[in-house]
N, C-alpha and C positions, 0 to 999 in steps of 0.2 A: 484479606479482601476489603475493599472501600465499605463506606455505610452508606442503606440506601433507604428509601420508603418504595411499598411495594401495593401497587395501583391493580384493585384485581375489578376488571369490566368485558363483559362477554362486546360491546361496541365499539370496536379501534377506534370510531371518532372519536368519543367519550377520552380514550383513553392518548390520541394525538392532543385533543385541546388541554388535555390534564397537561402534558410534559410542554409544551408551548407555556402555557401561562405560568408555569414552576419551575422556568430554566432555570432564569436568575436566582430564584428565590434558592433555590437546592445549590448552585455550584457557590454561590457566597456562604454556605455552610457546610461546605464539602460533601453533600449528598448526592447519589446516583437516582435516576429514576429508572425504576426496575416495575414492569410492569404484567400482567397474565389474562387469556383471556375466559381461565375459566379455574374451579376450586381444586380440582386436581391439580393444572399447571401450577396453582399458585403454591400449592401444596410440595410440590416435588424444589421450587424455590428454597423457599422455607427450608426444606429441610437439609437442602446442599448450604445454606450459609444461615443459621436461623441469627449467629450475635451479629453480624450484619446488618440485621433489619433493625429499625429504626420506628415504624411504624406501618400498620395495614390500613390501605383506605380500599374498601371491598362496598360493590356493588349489591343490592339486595337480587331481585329478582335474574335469573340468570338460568339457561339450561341448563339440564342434568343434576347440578347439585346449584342450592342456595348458597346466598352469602351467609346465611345465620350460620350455614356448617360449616362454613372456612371458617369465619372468628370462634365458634365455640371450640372445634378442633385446634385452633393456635390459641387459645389462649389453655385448655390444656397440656398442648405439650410445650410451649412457649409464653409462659404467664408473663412474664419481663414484658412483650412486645405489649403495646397501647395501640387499638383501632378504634378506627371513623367509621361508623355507615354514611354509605353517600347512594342516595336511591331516590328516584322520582316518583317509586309507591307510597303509599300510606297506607299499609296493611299490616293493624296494630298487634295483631297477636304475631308473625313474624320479627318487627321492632320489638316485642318483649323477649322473643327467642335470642335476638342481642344482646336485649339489653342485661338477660340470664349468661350470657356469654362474655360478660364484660366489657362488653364497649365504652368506649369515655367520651365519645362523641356523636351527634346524628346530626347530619345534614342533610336538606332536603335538592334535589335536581331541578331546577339547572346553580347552580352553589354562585354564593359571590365571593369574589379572586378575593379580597381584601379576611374576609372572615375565612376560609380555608386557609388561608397562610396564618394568619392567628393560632386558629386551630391546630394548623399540622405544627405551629412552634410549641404549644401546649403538650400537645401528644408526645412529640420525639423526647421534649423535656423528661414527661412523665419516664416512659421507659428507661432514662439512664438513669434517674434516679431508683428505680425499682433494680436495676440492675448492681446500681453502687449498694443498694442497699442487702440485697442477696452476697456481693463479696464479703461486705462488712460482716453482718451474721454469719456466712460460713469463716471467715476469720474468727470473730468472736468465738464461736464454737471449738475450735481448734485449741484456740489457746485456754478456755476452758477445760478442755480434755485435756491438755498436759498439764493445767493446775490441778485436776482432780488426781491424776499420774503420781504427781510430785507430793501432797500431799500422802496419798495415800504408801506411796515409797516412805516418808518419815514415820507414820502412822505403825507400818507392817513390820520394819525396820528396829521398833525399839526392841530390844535385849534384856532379860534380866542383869543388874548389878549381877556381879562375882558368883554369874551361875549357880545361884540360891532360888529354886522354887522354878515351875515350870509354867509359863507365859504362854498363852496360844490367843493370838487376834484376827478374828475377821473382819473385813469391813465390804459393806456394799453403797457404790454409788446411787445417788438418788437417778434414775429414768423419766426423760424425757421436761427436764431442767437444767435450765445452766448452772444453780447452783451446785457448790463441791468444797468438800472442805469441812470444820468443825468439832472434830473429834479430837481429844491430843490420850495418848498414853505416857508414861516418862518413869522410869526408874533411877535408882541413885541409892548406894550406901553414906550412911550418914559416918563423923566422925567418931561416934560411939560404937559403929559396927552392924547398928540395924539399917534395914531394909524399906525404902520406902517405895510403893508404887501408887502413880497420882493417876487418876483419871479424869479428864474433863470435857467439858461443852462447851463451843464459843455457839451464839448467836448469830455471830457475824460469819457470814459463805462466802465461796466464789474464791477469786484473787485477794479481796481483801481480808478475808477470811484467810487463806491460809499465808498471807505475810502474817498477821499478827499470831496464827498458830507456832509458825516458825518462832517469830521472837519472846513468844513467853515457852514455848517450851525451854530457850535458853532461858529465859527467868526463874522457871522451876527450877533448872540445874542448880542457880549460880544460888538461888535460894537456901539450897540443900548443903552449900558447902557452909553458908553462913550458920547452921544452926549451930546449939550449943549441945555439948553430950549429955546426953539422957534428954532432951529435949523432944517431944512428942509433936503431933500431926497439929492440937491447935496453935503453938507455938508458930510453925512451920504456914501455915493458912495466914497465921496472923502476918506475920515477913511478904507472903505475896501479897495480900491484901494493900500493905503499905509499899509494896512496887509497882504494884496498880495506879494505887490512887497518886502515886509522885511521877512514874516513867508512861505513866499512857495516858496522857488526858486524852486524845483524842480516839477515845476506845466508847464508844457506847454506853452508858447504864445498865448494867445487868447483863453481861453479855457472856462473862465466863464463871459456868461453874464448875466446881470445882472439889473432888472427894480424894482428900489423903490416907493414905493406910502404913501404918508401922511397921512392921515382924520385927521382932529382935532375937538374936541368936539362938535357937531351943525355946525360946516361946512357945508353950501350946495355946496360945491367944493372939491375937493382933491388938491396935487403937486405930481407932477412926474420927477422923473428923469432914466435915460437909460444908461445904458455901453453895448457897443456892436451892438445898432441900435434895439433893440426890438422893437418888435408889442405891442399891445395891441387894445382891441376892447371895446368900449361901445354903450348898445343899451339904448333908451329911448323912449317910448311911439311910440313902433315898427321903430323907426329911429334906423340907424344903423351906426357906423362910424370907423372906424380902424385906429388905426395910430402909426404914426412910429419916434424916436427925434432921431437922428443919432447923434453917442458921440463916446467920444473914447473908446475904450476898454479897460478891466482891466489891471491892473501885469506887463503893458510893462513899466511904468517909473512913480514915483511919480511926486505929485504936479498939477496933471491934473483938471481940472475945470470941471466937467457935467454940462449942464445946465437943468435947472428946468423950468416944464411947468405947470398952474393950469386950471382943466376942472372942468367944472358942476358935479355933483353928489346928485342927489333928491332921494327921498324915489323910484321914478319909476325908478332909473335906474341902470345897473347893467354892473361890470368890467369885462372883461372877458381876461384871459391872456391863451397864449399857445406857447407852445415849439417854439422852435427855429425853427425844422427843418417842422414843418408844413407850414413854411412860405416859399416860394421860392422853393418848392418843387411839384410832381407830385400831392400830396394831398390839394394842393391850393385851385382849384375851389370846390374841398370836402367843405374846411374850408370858403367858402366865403357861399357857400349854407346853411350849416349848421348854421352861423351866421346870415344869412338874416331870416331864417326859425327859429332859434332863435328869432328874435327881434321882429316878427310878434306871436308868440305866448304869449310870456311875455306879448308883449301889451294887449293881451285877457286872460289873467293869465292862462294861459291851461297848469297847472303844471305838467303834462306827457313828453310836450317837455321841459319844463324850466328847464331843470335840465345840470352839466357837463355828465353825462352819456351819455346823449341823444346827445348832442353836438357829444360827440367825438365817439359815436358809425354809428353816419351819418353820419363821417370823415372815419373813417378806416370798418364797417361794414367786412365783410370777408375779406376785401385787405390784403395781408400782409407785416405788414407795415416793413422798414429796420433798424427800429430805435423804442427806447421808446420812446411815446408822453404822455402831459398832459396837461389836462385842467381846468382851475381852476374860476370860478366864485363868486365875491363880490357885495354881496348887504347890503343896511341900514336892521337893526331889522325893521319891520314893526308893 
């Protein structure tokens, strides 16, 4: 259907002199003059072509229904469209019931030709822009939800190395943001035979965010082939840290942290090491204990030392890593209950709670959170 402006006036002359003096002006922009004599009629318009309309120029005082309740009614179910009042009253609590209704323009009766065509080129403008700009957000939206998709497909996706130790990740999207993305997990047997599994935090969300999740996850990999045997987590920190600071200048300050863990074959220990100050939590035989090795951070300057720490790790106990931002944030005492109520069920195997789902759905349960979180739990094959 054409595009048109749509003239609503209970007096055909009003509404003759309107299309008379906007011939020209509407067929040199390809517009129809479509016109009603009352808020119902205009209303049943509207609703058989509403992307058609272009503009409402509505009458104030009118039988049966006002013009305040045609514009306030289209500009709820039609917010895109842009109107005029054009009314020969001055009856200001009325004009504020428009002006609550959105109107972008008021003009007073009897109008002059030269400012209404100003006007109505204002107005139609306004509208397509509102309209280009509702595609564009629901595109962006789109293509955010398959970055969050895809993301979280790499994220869900990772495997333990050589089916050694049992991995379980949940992750939940942040609601009612476009942010997506930030979390990486990564596993790899090392040349020597141990086990390493990495977890980290970008800063950086969204698309940009998870292209560079993508390409340092390959950097972990290709990390991990470099290392030397018997070489441990700071060593291994140390090697990203200097592919940072040489393969990604244009990465942010601080943007990925970053916690390595070792296993080596019948180890009843692991080593650890942190960039950034990460948490991590282990529970055992319903004990519970969180902690934190404070390092420097990645990418700001090679040659930097992590140091490395070695904890217990038995058949009963189980690693539990989570996002950055659940730490130090409002969902704190969430993540402390949810881990205490963790490490009491484990101890009685009640594998309903033992799981990451159950974790992180007692963390966020309907909150909505402002950010991706994730949770990720390792235990020995039993």
């Amino acid at each position: 259907m054409s595009s048109y402006i749509l003239f609503v006036d209970d007096e055909e002359k009003i509404l003759v002199s309107l299309e008379r003096e906007l011939e020209e002006w509407l067929e040199e922009r390809g517009l129809q003059f479509r016109s009603a004599g009352s808020v119902d009629e205009a209303l049943v318009i509207l609703a058989n072509d509403p992307d058609g309309c272009r503009a409402v120029v509505s009458d104030l005082k009118m039988p049966r229904r006002k013009g305040s309740e045609l514009l306030l009614e289209t500009s709820r179910a039609w917010p895109d469209i842009a109107s005029i009042l054009l009314t020969g009253f001055s009856d200001m609590d009325e004009i504020k019931d428009c002006i609550k209704a959105g109107i972008v323009s008021f003009m007073q009766k009897p109008w002059n030709r030269d400012i209404l065509k100003a006007e109505l080129e204002r107005v139609t403008a306004l509208t397509k822009l509102r309209r280009e700009n509702r595609e564009y957000t629901a595109r962006l939206e789109r293509d955010f939800e398959w970055t969050r998709k895809l993301h979280h497909a790499m994220l869900l996706g990772t495997e333990v190395a050589g089916e050694r130790g049992l991995l379980d990740i949940a992750s939940s999207p942040a609601r009612g943001t476009l942010d997506c993305g930030g979390d990486l997990v990564v596993t790899f047997e090392a040349k020597d035979g141990s086990l390493y599994v990495c977890f980290g935090s970008l800063a950086v969300t969204g698309v940009e965010g998870t292209y560079y999740g993508a390409r340092i996850r390959e950097m972990l990999l290709l990390a991990g082939k470099e290392l030397e045997s018997n070489a441990g987590p700071a060593e291994y920190l140390g090697l990203i840290n200097a592919a940072l600071c040489g393969d990604f200048p244009d990465l942010t300050e601080n943007s990925l942290s970053l916690s390595a863990f070792r296993f080596g074959r019948g180890d009843e220990f692991f080593s650890c090491a942190h960039a950034g100050g990460e948490h991590f939590a282990l529970t055992d035989s319903g004990r519970l204990a969180v902690h934190a090795l404070p390092s420097p951070v990645l990418g700001i300057k090679d040659n930097l030392f992590y140091p490395a720490k070695n904890y217990a790790f038995r058949d009963t106990t189980a690693l539990i890593l989570f996002s950055r931002p659940l730490k130090g944030s409002a969902t704190e005492e969430r993540l402390a209950a949810a881990l205490e109520k963790f490490a009491a069920a484990d101890a009685k195997h009640a594998q309903e709670a033992a799981t990451a789902r159950a974790i992180l759905d007692s963390i966020a349960g309907e909150l909505s959170l402002p950010f991706d979180s994730t949770i990720a739990l390792y235990r020995n094959n039993r």
